[in-house]
C-alpha distance (Angstrom), angle and dihedral (degrees) to the residues before:
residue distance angle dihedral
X1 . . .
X2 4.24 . .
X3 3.55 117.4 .
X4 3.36 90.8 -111.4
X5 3.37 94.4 52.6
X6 3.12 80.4 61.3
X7 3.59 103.2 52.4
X8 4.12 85.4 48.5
X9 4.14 85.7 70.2
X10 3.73 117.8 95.6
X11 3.43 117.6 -96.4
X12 4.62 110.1 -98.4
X13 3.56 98.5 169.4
X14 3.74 94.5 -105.7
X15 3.92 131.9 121.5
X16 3.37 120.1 -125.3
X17 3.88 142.5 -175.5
X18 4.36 139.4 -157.3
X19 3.50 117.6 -136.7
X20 3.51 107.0 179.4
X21 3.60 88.5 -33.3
X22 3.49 98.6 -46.4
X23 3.89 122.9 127.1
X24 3.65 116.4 -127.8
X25 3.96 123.5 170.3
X26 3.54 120.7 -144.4
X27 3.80 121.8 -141.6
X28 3.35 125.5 -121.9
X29 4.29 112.8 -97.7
X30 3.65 120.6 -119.0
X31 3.89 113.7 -112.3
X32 3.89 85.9 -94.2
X33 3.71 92.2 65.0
X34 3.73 92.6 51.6
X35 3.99 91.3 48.4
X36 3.94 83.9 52.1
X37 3.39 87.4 52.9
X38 3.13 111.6 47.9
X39 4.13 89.2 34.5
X40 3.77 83.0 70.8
X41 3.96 102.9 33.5
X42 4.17 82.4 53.9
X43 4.29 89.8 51.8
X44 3.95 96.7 42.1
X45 3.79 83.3 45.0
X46 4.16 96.0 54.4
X47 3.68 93.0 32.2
X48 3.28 111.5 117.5
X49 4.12 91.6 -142.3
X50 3.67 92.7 56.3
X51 3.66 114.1 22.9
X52 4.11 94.1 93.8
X53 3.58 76.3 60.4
X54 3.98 135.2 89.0
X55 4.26 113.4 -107.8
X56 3.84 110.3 179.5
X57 3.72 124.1 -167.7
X58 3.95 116.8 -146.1
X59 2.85 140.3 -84.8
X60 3.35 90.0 83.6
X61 3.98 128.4 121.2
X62 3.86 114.7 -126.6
X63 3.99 100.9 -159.5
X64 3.98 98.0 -157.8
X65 3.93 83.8 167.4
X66 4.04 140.2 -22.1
X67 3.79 78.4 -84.9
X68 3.70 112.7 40.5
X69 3.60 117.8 46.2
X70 4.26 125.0 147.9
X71 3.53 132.7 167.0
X72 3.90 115.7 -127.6
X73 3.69 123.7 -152.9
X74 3.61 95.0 -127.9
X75 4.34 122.6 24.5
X76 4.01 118.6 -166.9
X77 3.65 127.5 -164.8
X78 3.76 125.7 -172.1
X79 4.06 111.6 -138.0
X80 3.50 102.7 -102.8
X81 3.88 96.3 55.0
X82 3.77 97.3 59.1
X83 3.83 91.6 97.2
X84 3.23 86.9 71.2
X85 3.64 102.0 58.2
X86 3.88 126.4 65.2
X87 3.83 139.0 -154.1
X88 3.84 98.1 -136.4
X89 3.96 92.7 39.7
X90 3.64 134.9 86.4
X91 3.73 105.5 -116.0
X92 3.89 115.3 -107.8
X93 4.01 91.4 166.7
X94 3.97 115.4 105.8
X95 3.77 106.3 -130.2
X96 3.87 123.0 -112.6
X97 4.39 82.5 -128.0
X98 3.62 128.5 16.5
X99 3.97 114.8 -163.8
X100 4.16 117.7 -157.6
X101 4.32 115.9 -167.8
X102 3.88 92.8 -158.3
X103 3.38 119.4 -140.4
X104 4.02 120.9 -174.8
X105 3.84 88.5 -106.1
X106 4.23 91.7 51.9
X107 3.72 101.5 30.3
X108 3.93 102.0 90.4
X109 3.96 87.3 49.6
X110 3.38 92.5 39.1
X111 3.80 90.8 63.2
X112 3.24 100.4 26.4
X113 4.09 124.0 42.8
X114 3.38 100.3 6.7
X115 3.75 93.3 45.7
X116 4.12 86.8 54.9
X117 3.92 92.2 48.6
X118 4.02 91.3 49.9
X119 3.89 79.6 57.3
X120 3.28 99.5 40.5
X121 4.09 90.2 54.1
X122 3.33 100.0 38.2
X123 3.74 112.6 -95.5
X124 3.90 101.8 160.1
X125 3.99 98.0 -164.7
X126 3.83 127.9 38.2
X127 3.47 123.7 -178.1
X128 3.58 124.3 -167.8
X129 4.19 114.4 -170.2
X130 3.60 110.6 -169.0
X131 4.19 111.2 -155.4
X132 3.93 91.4 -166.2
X133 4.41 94.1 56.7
X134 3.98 85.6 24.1
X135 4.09 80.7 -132.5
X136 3.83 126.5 136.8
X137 4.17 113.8 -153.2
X138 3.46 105.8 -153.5
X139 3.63 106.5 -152.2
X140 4.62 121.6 -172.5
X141 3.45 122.2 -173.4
X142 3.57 130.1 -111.9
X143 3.81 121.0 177.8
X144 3.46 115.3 -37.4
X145 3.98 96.0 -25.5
X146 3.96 132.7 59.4
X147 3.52 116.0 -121.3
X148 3.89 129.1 -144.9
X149 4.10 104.6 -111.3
X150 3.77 96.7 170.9
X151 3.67 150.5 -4.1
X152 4.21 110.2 -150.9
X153 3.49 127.5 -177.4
X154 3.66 128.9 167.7
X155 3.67 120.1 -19.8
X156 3.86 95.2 9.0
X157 3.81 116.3 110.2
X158 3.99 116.4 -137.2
X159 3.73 107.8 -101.4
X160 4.00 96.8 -154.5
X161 3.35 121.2 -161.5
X162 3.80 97.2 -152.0
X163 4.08 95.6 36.7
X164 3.85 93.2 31.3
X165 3.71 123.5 -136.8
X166 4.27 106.6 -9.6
X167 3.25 100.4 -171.1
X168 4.51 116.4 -152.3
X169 3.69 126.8 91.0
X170 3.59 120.7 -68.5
X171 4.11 79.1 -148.1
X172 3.84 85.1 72.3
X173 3.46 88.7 64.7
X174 3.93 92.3 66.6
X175 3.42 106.6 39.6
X176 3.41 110.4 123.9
X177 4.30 139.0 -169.8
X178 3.81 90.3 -149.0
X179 3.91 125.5 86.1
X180 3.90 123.2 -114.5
């Protein structure tokens, strides 16, 4: 299926993503995921390294081609690339970072196909925060593959290699108001 084929379907309230053509529906997160989420959109958002910058929240359809299109949990654009996106377009721009919350229901795709077609379009950070292990991998690409940078858990700050060092706790990014 085309993307907009896909965009021809009636609207059911569920998410979906192309890989290769290939429909795939993504579940709904948990409210932890979305705290995640938006934990992280709120830092990149204040910090002063990125906040001249673009941070999108999903949903939001990243059209890498008529045939592979996926909506991260977290999009981040550097400054200068902004021209390139629009407010009234679909994006077809990779991001300078993607961010995934895994949940057990995302986390194979997470690392595995989507992670290769980041690479394969261009994405040159990937960050994967895991609520379970309250860890985020920091992943930068090199070639044709992304490469795992660092592993931070608790006190440690992410050392990016697109942003530089960010400083924080990555703990801050899984504190929570809701019980268990």
């Amino acid at each position: 299926m085309s993307y907009s084929d896909l965009c021809q379907q009636p609207e059911d309230g569920r998410r979906y993503e192309l890989y290769d053509g290939e429909v795939f529906v993504v579940p709904s997160p948990l409210p932890l995921h979305q705290i995640v989420a938006m934990n992280i959109e709120d830092w990149l958002r204040h910090h002063p390294r990125t906040r001249s910058g673009l941070t999108l929240l999903a949903p939001l359809d990243v059209a890498f081609s008529e045939y592979d299109v996926v909506q991260p949990d977290l999009l981040y654009f550097e400054p200068e690339r902004l021209p390139l996106l629009s407010n009234r377009r679909v994006t077809r721009v990779a991001p300078d970072l993607a961010i995934e919350v895994i949940s057990p229901g995302t986390a194979s795709n997470d690392r595995g196909r989507k992670m290769r077609m980041f690479a394969r379009y261009g994405v040159r950070e990937y960050w994967i925060a895991d609520p379970e292990s309250e860890r985020v991998e920091v992943f930068s690409l090199g070639g044709e593959m992304f490469r795992l940078v660092q592993q931070a858990a608790g006190d440690d700050a992410i050392v990016s290699p697109l942003l530089g060092p960010l400083g924080g706790e990555v703990s801050s990014f899984f504190r929570s108001p809701l019980a268990g």
